[in-house]
C-alpha positions, 0 to 999 in steps of 0.5 A, a space after each residue: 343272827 336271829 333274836 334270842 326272843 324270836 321263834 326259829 324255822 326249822 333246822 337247816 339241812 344237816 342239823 335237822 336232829 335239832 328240833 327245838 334248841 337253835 344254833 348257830 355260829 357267827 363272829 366266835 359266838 355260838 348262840 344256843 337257843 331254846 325253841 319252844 315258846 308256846 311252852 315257855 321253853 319248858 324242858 323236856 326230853 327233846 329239849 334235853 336232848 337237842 341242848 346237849 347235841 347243842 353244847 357238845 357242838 360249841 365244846 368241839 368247834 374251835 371257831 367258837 369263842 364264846 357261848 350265849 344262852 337264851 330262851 325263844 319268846 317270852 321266857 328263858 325256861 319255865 322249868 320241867 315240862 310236867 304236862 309230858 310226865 301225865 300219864 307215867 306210873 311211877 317206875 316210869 316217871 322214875 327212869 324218865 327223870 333220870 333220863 333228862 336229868 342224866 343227860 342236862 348234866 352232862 351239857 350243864 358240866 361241859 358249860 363249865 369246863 369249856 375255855 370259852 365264856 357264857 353269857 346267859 340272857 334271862 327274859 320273863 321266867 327262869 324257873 326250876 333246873 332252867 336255873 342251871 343255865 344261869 349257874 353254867 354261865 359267867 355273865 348273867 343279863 336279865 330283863 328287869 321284869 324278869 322272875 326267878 324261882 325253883 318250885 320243887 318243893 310244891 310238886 313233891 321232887 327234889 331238885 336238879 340242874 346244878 341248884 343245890 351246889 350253884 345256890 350255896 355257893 352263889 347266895 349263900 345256905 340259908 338263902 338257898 333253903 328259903 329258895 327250894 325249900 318255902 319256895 321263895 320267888 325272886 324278882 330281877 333286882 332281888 336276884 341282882 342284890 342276892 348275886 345270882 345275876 350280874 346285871 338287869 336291864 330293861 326287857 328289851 335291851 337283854 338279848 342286845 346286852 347280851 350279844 354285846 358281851 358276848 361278843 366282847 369276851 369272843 375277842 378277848 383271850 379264850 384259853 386264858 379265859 378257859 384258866 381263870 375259870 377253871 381256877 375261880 371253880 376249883 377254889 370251891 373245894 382246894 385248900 389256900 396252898 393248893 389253890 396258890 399252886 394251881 395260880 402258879 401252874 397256869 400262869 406260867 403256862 398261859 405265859 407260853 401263850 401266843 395271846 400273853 405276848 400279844 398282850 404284853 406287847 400291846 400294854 406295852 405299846 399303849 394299843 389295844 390287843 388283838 387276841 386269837 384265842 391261842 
């Protein structure tokens, strides 16, 4: 499998409608890669575009037990491509925000939903709507040196990528409106410490970490990680009795699984479970 942080050839026959977003499957990880180094995986229409193709691919393929997120080069994302917005009047720049952000939406959502976990590797920037692969994701690895930031507010946009739901919930309100609104840069422990990654390792050891993990959850139980992450995301907003029903609800169903009883009986048996995720 090729490193998170190295640039991809081009796209083999048959996915040549990805340009710049890798992907592949192996060993039940689907490895959707950001390909544009030379711009810092800035986001940009194509970019937006093939990540979606991307995600909707790993979403319908049953093979595909986990997800990694990672960026090619240097940086995770550096946020919107602005340099591809020179030149829009600003009807234009209007219905191409709304183009982008439209459809990196759909891919960020369909993350969430997805039975399988994400994991997120974070190497030098994360900035702007790249957040939203941080916030889409279960696990976030990112690199010690790593820098987290929003910058919307100094360009005069409001935000995107899941920002404004994800931070409240992760940090907190006020941490949130110190983020977008002063603009407010985070370093990798400071991230840590404000609970918008799960872990920082050295730069090189994030993309092994990683893949580690990922690997990891691909062998683990996929529907049963499907339920606990439907329920973690619905606490948000269902009421304690609502919330003990919906627990009720899919434990009884995950007790029908093929997994559960593969689990049971492996506990039970003092060995360790082989999971197929069904």
């Amino acid at each position: 499998m090729p490193g998170c942080a190295d640039a991809l050839p081009p796209p083999a026959a048959g996915r040549r409608d990805l340009r710049v977003v890798g992907y592949d499957v192996d060993q039940g990880v689907a490895t959707i890669r950001l390909n544009r180094p030379e711009a810092g995986n800035a986001i940009d229409l194509t970019l937006v575009e093939d990540f979606y193709e991307a995600v909707f691919r790993a979403a319908e393929d049953p093979a595909v037990r986990a997800v990694l997120l990672c960026g090619a080069g240097r940086s995770l994302s550096t946020g919107g491509d602005l340099a591809t917005f020179a030149g829009l009047d600003a009807g234009e720049l209007s219905a191409r925000l709304r183009q982008m952000t439209d459809l990196y939406h759909l891919a960020l959502d369909r993350l969430t939903r997805i039975d399988p976990p994400v994991v997120c590797a974070v190497r030098g920037a994360a900035a702007g709507g790249g957040l939203g692969l941080l916030h889409a994701a279960d696990v976030v690895i990112a690199a010690e040196d790593s820098k987290f930031a929003l910058g919307y507010a100094a360009i005069g946009l409001a935000s995107d990528g899941g920002n404004t739901w994800f931070l409240p919930r992760l940090v907190g309100l006020r941490r949130a409106q110190e983020l977008i609104l002063l603009n407010r840069r985070l370093t990798a422990p400071e991230a840590l410490d404000w609970g918008l990654v799960t872990e920082i390792v050295p730069a090189a050891e994030v993309e092994k970490r990683a893949l580690e993990l990922a690997q990891r959850l691909a062998a683990g139980p996929t529907q049963a990680f499907g339920r606990i992450k439907r329920l973690l995301r619905d606490s948000w907003t269902t009421d304690l009795p609502g919330q003990l029903s919906a627990e009720t609800t899919q434990m009884s169903e995950a007790g029908a699984s093929d997994d559960a009883a593969e689990g049971i009986a492996a506990f039970l048996t003092r060995r360790r479970p082989t999971f197929h995720g069904r």
